[in-house]
C-alpha positions in Angstrom: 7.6 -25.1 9.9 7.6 -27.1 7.0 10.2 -26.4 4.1 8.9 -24.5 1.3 10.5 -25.5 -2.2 8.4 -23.2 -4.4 7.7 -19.7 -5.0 4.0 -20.5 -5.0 4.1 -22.0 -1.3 6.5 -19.1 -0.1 4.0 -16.2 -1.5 1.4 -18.5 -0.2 3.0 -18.6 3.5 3.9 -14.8 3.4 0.5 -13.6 2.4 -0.7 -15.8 5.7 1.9 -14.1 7.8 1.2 -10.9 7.0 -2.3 -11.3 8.2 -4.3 -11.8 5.8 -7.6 -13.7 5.7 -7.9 -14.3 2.2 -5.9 -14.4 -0.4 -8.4 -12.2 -2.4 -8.0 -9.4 -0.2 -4.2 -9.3 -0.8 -5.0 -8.7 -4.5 -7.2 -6.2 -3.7 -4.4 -4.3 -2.1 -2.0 -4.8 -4.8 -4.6 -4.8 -7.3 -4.7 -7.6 -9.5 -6.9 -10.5 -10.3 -7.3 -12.9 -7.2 -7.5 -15.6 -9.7 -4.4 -14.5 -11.2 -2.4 -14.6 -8.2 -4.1 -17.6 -7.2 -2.6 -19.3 -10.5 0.5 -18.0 -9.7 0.5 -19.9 -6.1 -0.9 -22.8 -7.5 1.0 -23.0 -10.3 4.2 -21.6 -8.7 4.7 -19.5 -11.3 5.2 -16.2 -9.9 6.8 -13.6 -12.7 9.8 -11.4 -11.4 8.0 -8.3 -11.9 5.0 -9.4 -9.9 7.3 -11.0 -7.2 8.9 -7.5 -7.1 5.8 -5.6 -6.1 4.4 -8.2 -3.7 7.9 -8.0 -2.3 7.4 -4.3 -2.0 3.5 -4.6 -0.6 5.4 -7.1 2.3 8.6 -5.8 3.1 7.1 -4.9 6.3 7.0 -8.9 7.2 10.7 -9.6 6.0 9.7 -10.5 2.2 12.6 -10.0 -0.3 12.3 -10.5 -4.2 15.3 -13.3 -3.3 13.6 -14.7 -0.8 10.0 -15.2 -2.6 11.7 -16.4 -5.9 14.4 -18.5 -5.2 14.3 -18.9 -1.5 17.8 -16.9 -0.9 18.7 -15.2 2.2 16.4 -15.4 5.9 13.1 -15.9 5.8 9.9 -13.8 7.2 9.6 -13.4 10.7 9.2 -16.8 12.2 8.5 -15.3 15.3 5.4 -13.6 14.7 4.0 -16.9 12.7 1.5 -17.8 14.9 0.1 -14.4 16.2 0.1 -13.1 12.9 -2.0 -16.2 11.4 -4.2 -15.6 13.9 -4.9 -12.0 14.3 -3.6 -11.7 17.4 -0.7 -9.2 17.2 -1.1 -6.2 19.2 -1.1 -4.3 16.0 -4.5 -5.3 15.1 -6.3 -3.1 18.3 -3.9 -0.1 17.7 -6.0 2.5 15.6 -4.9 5.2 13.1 -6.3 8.8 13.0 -9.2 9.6 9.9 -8.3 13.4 9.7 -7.7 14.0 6.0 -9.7 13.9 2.8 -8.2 14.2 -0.8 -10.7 15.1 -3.7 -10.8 17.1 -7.0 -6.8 18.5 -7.6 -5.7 14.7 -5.6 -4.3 17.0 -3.0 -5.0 15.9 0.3 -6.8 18.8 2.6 -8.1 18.8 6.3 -11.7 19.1 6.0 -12.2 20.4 10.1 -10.4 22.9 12.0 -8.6 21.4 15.5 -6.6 18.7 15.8 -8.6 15.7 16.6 -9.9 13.2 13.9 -13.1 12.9 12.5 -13.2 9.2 12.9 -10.4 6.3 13.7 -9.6 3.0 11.7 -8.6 -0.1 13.1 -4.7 -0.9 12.2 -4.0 -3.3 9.3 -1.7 -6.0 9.8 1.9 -4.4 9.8 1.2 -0.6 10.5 1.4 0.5 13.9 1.5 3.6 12.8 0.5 6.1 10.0 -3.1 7.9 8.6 -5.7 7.2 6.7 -7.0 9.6 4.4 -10.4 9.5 2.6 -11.7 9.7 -1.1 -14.4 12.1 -1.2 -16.2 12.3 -5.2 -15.5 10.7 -8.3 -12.8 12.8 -8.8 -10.2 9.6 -8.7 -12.3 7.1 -10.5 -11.5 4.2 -11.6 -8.8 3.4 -9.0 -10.0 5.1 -5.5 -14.1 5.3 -5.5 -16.0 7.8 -2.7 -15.4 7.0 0.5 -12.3 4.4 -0.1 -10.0 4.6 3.0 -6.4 5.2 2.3 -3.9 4.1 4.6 -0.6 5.3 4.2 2.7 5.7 6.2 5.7 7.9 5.1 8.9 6.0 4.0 12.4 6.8 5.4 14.3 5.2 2.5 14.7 5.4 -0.9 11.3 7.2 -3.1 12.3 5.5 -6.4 11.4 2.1 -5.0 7.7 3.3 -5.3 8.0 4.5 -8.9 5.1 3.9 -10.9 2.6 3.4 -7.8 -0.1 5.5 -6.5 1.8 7.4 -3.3 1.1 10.6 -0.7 3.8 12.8 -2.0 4.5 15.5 0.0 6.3 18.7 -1.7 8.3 20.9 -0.8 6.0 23.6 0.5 3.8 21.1 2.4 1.6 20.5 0.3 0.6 16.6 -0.2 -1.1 14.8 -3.5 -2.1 10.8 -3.6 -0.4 11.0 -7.5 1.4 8.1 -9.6 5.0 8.2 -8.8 7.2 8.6 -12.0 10.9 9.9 -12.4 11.8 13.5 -13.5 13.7 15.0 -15.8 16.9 14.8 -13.9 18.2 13.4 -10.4 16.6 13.7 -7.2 12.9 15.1 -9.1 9.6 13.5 -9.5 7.0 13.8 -11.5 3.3 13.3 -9.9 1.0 12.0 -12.6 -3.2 12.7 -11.8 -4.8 9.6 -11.3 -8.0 11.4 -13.2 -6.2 12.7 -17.0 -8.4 16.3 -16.6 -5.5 17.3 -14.0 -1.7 17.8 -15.7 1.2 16.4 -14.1 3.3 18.1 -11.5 6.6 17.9 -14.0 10.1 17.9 -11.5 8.8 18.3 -8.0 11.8 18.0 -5.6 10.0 15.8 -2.6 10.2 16.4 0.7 8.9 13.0 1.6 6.8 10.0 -0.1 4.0 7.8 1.7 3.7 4.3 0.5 -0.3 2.9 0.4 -0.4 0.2 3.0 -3.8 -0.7 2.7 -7.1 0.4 1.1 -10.8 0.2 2.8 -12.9 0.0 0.3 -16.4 1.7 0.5 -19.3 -0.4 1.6 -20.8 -1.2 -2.0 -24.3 -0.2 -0.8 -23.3 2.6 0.5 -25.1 6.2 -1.3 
């Protein structure tokens, strides 16, 4: 591989690696402009606190907020270069169960009785495992529209990492809410802000566990 002097050609490679096919449907998933971060790669003028959150959206590859900006410490996966550029990975035919839906309230319900799904999603890049949960109403406009696919996968480490970003949390009575991630009033609580302003926060929840959003489907615009 060729050596990559710039921050622009390193989010550029990483982006690839991951597995994506355009570089408009990686700003989809972190949403911002793709002409924005297309500046940003062709300008190589990537800001820290955007390199931070694409670091966070590809940690999965290998991508640190060192790495991306100043081109410290190992690089991505060199490995899985070519099957990830590709498509190839045996990630992409693995599928991930449809069983949930999350609506008015954000919190995230089984619609069916049993155990099996209601449908199956082909893997994204990068999750081998996880669920997808779907929007149902208008109930989360603008950010999630009916019938966006959420794909989500719970996190072992640290929660504050994903503070200020749409996450599954999961209280402590089982209960689970796609809310904005903010800090509490004191250690170790969270507050869940409502994507949709008619709901009040959930002030000081102690979490049992926090899902990052890997990837979202959109709906099929013609869809009615």
């Amino acid at each position: 591989m060729c050596i990559m002097r710039s921050s622009g050609e390193r989010l550029a490679y990483a982006i690839k690696l991951a597995g994506y096919k355009k570089r408009a449907d990686f700003a989809e998933v972190v949403g911002i402009e793709a002409g924005t971060l297309r500046q940003q790669i062709n300008r190589d003028s990537v800001p820290l606190e955007a390199a931070e959150l694409y670091a966070r959206k590809l940690r999965r590859i290998g991508v640190t907020t060192d790495w991306l900006l100043f081109n410290k410490g190992p690089a991505p996966g060199q490995s899985h270069d070519s099957a990830a550029v590709h498509g190839k990975t045996a990630e992409r035919t693995l599928q991930l169960p449809v069983s949930t839906i999350v609506s008015a309230g954000d919190e995230i319900v089984d619609p069916v009785d049993g155990d099996e799904p209601f449908d199956r999603e082909d893997a994204p890049p990068g999750m081998p495992e996880g669920e997808v949960t779907e929007v149902r109403g208008r109930s989360m406009l603008p950010v999630f529209r009916d019938g966006d696919r959420l794909f989500h996968r719970f996190l072992s480490g640290d929660p504050t990492l994903l503070i200020g970003e749409v996450v599954v949390a999961r209280i402590k009575d089982g209960r689970r809410f796609v809310k904005v991630l903010q800090p509490g009033s004191k250690r170790g609580r969270f507050t869940l802000e409502s994507i949709n302003p008619l709901y009040a926060p959930m002030e000081d929840q102690p979490l049992d566990a926090v899902a990052e959003i890997i990837w979202v489907k959109r709906r099929p615009k013609n869809r009615k």
